[in-house]
N, C-alpha and C positions, 0 to 999 in steps of 0.2 A: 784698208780693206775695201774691196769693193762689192759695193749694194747688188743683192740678185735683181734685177728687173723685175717690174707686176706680171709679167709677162709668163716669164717665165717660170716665176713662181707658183701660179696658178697655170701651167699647164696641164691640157685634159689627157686623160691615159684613155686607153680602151683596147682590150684586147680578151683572148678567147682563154677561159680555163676546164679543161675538163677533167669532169668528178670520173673515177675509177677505181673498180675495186671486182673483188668476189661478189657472188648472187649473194643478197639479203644483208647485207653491210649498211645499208641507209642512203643509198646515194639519191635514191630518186626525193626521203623524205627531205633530205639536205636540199636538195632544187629546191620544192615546195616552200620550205624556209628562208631559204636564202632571198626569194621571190616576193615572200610575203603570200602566195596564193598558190593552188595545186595546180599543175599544168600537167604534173607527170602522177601517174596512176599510181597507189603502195599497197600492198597486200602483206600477210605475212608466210606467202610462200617464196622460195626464191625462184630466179631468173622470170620472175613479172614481166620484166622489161626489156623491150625487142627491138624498140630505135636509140636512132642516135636521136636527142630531143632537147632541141635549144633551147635556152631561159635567159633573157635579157632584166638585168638589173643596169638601172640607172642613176648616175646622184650627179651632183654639180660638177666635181669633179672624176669622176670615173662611169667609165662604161665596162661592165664585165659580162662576157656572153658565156653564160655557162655553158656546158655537154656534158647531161643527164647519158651514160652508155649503159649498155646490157651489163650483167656477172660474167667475168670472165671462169669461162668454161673450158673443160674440154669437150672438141665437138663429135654431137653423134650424128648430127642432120646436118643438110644443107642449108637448113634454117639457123642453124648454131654457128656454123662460120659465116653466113651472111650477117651475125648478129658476133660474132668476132671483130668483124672486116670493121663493124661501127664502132667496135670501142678504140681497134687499135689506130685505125684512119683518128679516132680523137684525139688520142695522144700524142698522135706524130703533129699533126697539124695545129695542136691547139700553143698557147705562150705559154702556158704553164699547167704542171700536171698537178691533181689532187686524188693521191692514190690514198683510198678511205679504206681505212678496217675495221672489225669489230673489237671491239676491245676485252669482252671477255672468252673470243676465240684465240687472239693475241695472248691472251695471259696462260693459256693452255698449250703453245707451241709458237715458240717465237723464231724458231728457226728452221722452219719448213716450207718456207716460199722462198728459198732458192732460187726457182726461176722465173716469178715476178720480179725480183731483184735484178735479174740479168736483160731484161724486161725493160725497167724503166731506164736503166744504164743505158738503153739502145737511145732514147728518144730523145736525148742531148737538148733537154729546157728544165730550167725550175722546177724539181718534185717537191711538194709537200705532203707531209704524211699527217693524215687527218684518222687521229685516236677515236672513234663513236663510242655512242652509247656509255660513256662516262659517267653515270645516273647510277646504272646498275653494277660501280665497282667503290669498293673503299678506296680512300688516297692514297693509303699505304702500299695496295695491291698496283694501281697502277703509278708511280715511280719509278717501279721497277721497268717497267714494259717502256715507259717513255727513254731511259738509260740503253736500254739494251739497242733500240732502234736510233738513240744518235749516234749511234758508234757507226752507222752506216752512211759513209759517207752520197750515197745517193741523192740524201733528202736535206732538203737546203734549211728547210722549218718544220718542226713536230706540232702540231695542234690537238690537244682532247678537245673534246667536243660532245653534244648533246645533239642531235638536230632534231629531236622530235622533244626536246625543252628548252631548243635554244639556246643551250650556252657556248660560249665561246663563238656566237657567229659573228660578229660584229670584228671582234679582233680578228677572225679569219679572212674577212672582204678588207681588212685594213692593212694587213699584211699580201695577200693579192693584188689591191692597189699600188703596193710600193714596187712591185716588180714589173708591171704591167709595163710597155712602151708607151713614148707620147704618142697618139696620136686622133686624129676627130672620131665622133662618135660614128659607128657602124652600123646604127640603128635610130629611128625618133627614139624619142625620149619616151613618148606614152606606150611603147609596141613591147612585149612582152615576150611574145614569142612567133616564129617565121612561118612555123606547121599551123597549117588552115585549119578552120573551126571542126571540120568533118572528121579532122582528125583525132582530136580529141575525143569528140564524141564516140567515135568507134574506139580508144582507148576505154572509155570511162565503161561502155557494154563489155567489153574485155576484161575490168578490172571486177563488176559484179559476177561475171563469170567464175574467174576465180575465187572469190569470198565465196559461191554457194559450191563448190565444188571439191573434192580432194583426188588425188593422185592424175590418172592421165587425162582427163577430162579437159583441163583447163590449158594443157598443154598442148593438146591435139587441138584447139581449139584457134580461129582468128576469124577476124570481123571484117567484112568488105562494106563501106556505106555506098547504096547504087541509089539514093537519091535524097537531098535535102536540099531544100526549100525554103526559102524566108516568105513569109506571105504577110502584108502589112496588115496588122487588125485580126490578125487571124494567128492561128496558132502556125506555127512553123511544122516542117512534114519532113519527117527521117523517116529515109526504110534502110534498113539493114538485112544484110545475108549473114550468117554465121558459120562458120564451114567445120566440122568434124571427117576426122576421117574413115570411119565408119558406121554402117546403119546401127548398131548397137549403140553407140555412144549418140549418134542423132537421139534414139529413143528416150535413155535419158537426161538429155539437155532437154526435150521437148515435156518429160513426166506425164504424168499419168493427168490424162482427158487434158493435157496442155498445161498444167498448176503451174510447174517449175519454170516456162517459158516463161508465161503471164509476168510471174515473180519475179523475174530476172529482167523483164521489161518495163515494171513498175520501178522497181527501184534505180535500173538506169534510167528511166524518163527523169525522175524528182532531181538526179544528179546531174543529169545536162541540161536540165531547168535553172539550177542552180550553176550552172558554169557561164551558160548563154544567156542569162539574166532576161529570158523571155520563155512564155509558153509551149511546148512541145505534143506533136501526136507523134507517138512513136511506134513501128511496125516492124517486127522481128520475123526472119524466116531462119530456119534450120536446112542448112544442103550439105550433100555427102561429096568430097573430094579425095578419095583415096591417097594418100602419101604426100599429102600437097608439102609438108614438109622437107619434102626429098623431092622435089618438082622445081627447079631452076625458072622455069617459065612463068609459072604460078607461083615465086616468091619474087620476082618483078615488078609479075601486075599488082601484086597485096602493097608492094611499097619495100620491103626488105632490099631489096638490091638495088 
C-alpha cells in the first residue's frame, strides 16, 4: 500500500460557508459562536439583520469564511429584496450551504417549506441542515424532526445544535472542514472579519435600537456613520445620523427633553467601547428620510446594494 505524503496529508482547505435560514433562527448568534466573538448584532426580534456579513474563522488546518445573511422573507420594500439579493447571492456563491432552523418551529410543521426545498435544490453545493436551539426540546421530541428531514435528499448532513450553548459546534466546523476544497488561506490568519470598523459600529447603534424599541420603530429605522476618527491619546469621535422615516417616529427616537436618545447613546457608546477596545465620544443625530426604504438611491449609499 502506498504511504499518503506529509504533504498531502496536512493539506490546508479554506472555503466559504453560508449560514441561512428564516428571520430569528440563530444564524447571526451561530457567527458569534462559531467566531468565538460578536461581529454580527442579535436581538430577539426578527429580520435584525440587513447584510451579508463575513466572519473568518482560522485553525492550522482550515479556513472557513462564514456568511452571516438576512431571514429569508417575502419582500415588501426595496430594502427586503436588496436584503434577499444577499442571502441568495450567498448561497449561490458560497462552497457550502448551512440552511439553520428553529427546531421547535420544526417540530410544529415539518412540511411547509416546500419552497425552501426547491430553494436549496437550485444552488447545486453541500447543504447542511443545522437543527437550533436543541436546549429547549426533549430527545424524544426531536428524533423525530431529525428522521423526517433525512428523508430529504437535499441535505448532505443534519446537525442539532445550540449556538447560544454551544453544542454541537465543534462537530459542525469538523464536518464543514471535511467538505471544504484544498486550497491557501483567503484571509491572515489574525483578521476576522473584511467590513471596516465603522461598520460595526453603526451595527451595534442599530442593534440598541432595536432592544429599546417594539414594532415599526426599529424597522424604519438605519444608521449612516458621517464621521470616525481615531485620535491617539484621545478619545476616538463617532457621529452618526440615524434616519427614521417620519417626523412622528423621529420624536420618539428622540423622547421626551432627549431621555430616550441620551439612552440609546450611552449604551451604544459602552458597546463599541467594548468592541474597539479603546475609548469613544459618541454623537447621535436623528433625520427624517421619508421611504428611504423604498429609495433605490438611498439604499446604495446606506450600503444595501
Amino acid at each position: 500500500m502506498q504511504e499518503e505524503s506529509p504533504s498531502a496529508a496536512n493539506a490546508f482547505k479554506a472555503g466559504y460557508a453560508a449560514i441561512v435560514g428564516e428571520p430569528n433562527v440563530g444564524k447571526s448568534t451561530l457567527l458569534n459562536t462559531l467566531l468565538g466573538q460578536k461581529i454580527s448584532i442579535v436581538t430577539n426580534k426578527p429580520q435584525t439583520t440587513r447584510h451579508r456579513i463575513l466572519g473568518i474563522l482560522t485553525r492550522p488546518d482550515v479556513q472557513i469564511i462564514f456568511l452571516d445573511t438576512p431571514g429569508i422573507v417575502k419582500p415588501k420594500y426595496l430594502l427586503h429584496e436588496a436584503m434577499m439579493d444577499a442571502s441568495r447571492s450567498a448561497a449561490f456563491d458560497a462552497d457550502i450551504v448551512l440552511w439553520m432552523i428553529d427546531a421547535a418551529e420544526a417540530a410544529r410543521d415539518i412540511s411547509s417549506n416546500q419552497a425552501e426545498m426547491q430553494f436549496l435544490q437550485k444552488v447545486k453545493k453541500p447543504v447542511f441542515l443545522l437543527i437550533n436551539k436543541i436546549d429547549r426540546m426533549k430527545k424524544e421530541d426531536l428524533l423525530p424532526i431529525i428522521g423526517a428531514y433525512a428523508q430529504r435528499s437535499v441535505f448532505r448532513e443534519i446537525f442539532p445544535v445550540s449556538a447560544l450553548h454551544k453544542f454541537g459546534i465543534e462537530e459542525l466546523i469538523i464536518g464543514i472542514s471535511a467538505v471544504l476544497p484544498e486550497h491557501p488561506p483567503y484571509y491572515p490568519a489574525d483578521m476576522l472579519s473584511e467590513q471596516p470598523e465603522k461598520f460595526f459600529v453603526a451595527e451595534l447603534i442599530r442593534e440598541k435600537i432595536f432592544e429599546k424599541f417594539r414594532e415599526e420603530i426599529p424597522y424604519s429605522t438605519t444608521v449612516d456613520i458621517i464621521e470616525f476618527k481615531e485620535q491617539e491619546g484621545r478619545k476616538d469621535v463617532v457621529r452618526a445620523e440615524i434616519y427614521v422615516e417620519r417626523d412622528s417616529q423621529k420624536g420618539i427616537l428622540i423622547g421626551k427633553q432627549g431621555q430616550m436618545l441620551k439612552e440609546i447613546g450611552e449604551l451604544s457608546r459602552i458597546e463599541i467601547e467594548q468592541f474597539l477596545g479603546r475609548p469613544v465620544f459618541l454623537e447621535l443625530y436623528v433625520k427624517v428620510r421619508e421611504q428611504w426604504r423604498k429609495d433605490d438611491a438611498w439604499l446604495k449609499r446606506l450600503g444595501y446594494r
